[in-house]
N, C-alpha and C positions, 0 to 999 in steps of 0.2 A: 669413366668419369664418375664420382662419388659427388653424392649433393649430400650435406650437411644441414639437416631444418634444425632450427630451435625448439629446446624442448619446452613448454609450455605448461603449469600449475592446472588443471581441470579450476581450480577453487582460485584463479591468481586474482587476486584483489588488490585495488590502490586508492586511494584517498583523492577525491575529487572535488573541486570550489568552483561553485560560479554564482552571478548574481543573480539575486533575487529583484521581485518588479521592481523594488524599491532601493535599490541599491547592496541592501546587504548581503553579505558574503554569506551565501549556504554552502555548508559543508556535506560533503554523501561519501558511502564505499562503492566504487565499482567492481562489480563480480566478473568477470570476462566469462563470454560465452565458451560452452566445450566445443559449440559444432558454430559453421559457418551461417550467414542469413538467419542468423537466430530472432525467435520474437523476447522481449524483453518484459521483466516485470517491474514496475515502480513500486517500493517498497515505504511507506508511512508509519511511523510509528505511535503509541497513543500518546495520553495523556502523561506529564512528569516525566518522560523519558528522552530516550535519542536512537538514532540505528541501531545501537546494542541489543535492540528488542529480535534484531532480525539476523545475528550471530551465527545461531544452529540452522535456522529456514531458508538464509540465502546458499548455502552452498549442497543444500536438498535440490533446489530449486535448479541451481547447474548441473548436476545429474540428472534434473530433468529435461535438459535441453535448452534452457530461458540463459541469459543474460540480466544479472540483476544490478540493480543501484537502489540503494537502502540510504535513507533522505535523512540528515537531521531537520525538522522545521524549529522555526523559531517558540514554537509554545512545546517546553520540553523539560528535561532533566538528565539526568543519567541512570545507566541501567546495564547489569553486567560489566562495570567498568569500565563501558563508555563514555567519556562526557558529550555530551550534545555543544556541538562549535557553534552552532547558528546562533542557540538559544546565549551561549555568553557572547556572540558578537553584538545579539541584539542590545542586552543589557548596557553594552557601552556605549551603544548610541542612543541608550535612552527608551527603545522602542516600545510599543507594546510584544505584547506576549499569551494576551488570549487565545484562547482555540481559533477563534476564526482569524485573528491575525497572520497564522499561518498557510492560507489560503494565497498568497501569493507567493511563497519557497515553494509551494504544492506545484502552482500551474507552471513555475518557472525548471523547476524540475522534468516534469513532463516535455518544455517545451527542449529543453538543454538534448532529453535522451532521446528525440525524435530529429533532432538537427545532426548530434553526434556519432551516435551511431546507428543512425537508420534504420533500428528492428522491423523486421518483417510484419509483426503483429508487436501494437502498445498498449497492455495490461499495467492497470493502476491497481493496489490493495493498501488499504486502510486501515488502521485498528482506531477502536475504542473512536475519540471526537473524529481521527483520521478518513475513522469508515463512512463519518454522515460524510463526512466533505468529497471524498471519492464520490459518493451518491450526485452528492450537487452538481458538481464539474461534468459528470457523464449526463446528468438530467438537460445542463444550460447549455451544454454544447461550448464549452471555455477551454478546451483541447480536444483535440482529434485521439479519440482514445479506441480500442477496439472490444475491451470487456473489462468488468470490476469484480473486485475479491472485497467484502465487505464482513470486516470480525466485531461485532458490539456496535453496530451504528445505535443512534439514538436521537433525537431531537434537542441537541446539546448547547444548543445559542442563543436562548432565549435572553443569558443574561450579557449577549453582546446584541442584545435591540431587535433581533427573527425574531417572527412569529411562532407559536408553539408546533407550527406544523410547515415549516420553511424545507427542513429536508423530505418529507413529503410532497409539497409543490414539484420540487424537481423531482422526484422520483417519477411522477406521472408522465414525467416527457424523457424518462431513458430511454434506449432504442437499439440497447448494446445485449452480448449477453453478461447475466449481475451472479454472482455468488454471495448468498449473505447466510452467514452464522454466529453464534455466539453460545454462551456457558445456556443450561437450557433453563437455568431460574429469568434469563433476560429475552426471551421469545416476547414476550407481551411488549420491550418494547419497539423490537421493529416490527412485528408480524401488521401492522396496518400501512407502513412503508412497503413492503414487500407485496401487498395485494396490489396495492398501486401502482408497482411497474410493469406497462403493458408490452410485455414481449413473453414471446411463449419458451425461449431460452435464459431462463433463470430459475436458479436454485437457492432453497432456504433449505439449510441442513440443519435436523435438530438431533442433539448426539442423545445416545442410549446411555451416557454417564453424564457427570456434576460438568463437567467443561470449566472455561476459563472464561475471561471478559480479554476480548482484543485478540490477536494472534497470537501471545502468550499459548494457547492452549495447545498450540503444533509442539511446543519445547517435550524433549523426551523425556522430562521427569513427572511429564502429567504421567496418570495413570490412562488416561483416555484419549491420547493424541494420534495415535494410529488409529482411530474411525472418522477421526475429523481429517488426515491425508489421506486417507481414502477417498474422501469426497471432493479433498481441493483437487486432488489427482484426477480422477474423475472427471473434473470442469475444464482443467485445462488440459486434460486430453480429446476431448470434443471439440475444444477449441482450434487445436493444431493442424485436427481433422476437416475442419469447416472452412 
């Protein structure tokens, strides 16, 4: 008797919609995992962009075993030839589109890849405003998350009415393990974020070259993006272990 499996893409990716708190349509890529019971990462993009940010990183990331989905939120743009869907769905509904507006495509996001495909372990990463917001949601406890990748957080809401020091508030009550880095001219401004999260499993990586603002700086045309995989590797290899 000969059984016939289906061959399968390691990289197979498909275009994914569901809604957000608020009814609008978020658009995401899903990465399908290479191996079975995989833990998953949530993928955020920064500032002006869309998933395009996460092109080259999400299919590193399936080599490394994770299951990705790479988010447009609605405070976006385009980037590597992506357009951000959410962000022009927003616009015809009129929405807004600040940084913190996108805080509920974020949670709904989270809660879509925990319902759907039941990862083992659920890993959030951020960049740029994305990264303070991963901060918050792990600080407030707004999804059941298992550890955060944090590129360029900042204290970026002031002028949506937080306090200057809001993604610190939550920082003080993470309880997860946190990764946070960034280009190393911008250390000063999380490194007071980062003392405040009291768990003894987290990492602040400061790279030995110029680095990037956001995730941006894993792309392989940095000059310096293999010490900064080295270190996300690093994190979420403790992780799989733990």
């Amino acid at each position: 008797m000969c059984l016939l499996w289906p061959i399968v893409s390691l990289h197979a990716q498909e275009k994914i919609n569901f809604s957000s708190e608020d009814g609008l349509m978020v658009t995401a890529d899903h990465y399908a995992p290479a191996v079975q019971n995989a833990s998953y990462v949530v993928l955020f993009h920064q500032a002006g962009w869309s998933r395009g940010e996460y092109r080259e990183i999400a299919p590193k990331l399936i080599s490394l075993g994770f299951g990705v989905v790479a988010v447009d939120q609605r405070s976006g743009g385009k980037v590597n030839g992506i357009d951000n869907e959410t962000y022009a769905a927003a616009l015809k509904k009129n929405a807004k589109v600040d940084y913190i507006d996108a805080l509920p495509d974020m949670l709904s996001a989270i809660e879509y890849v925990d319902q759907i495909y039941k990862p083992r372990k659920l890993i959030v990463w951020g960049s740029s405003y994305s990264a303070a917001l991963v901060l918050h949601i792990a600080g407030e406890k707004l999804r059941k998350i298992d550890a955060v990748l944090s590129f360029s957080p900042g204290e970026y809401f002031t002028g949506s009415g937080k306090p200057g020091d809001w993604v610190k508030q939550s920082a003080q009550k993470i309880d997860i393990p946190v990764f946070i880095t960034s280009a190393r001219s911008e250390i000063r401004v999380w490194d007071d974020i980062f003392k405040v999260i009291p768990v003894a499993d987290k990492a602040g990586f400061v790279p030995k070259g110029a680095g990037q603002h956001g995730a941006r700086t894993l792309w392989s045309k940095f000059p310096d993006h293999q010490e900064y995989w080295q270190a996300v590797e690093h994190f979420l290899k403790n992780l799989s272990v733990s």
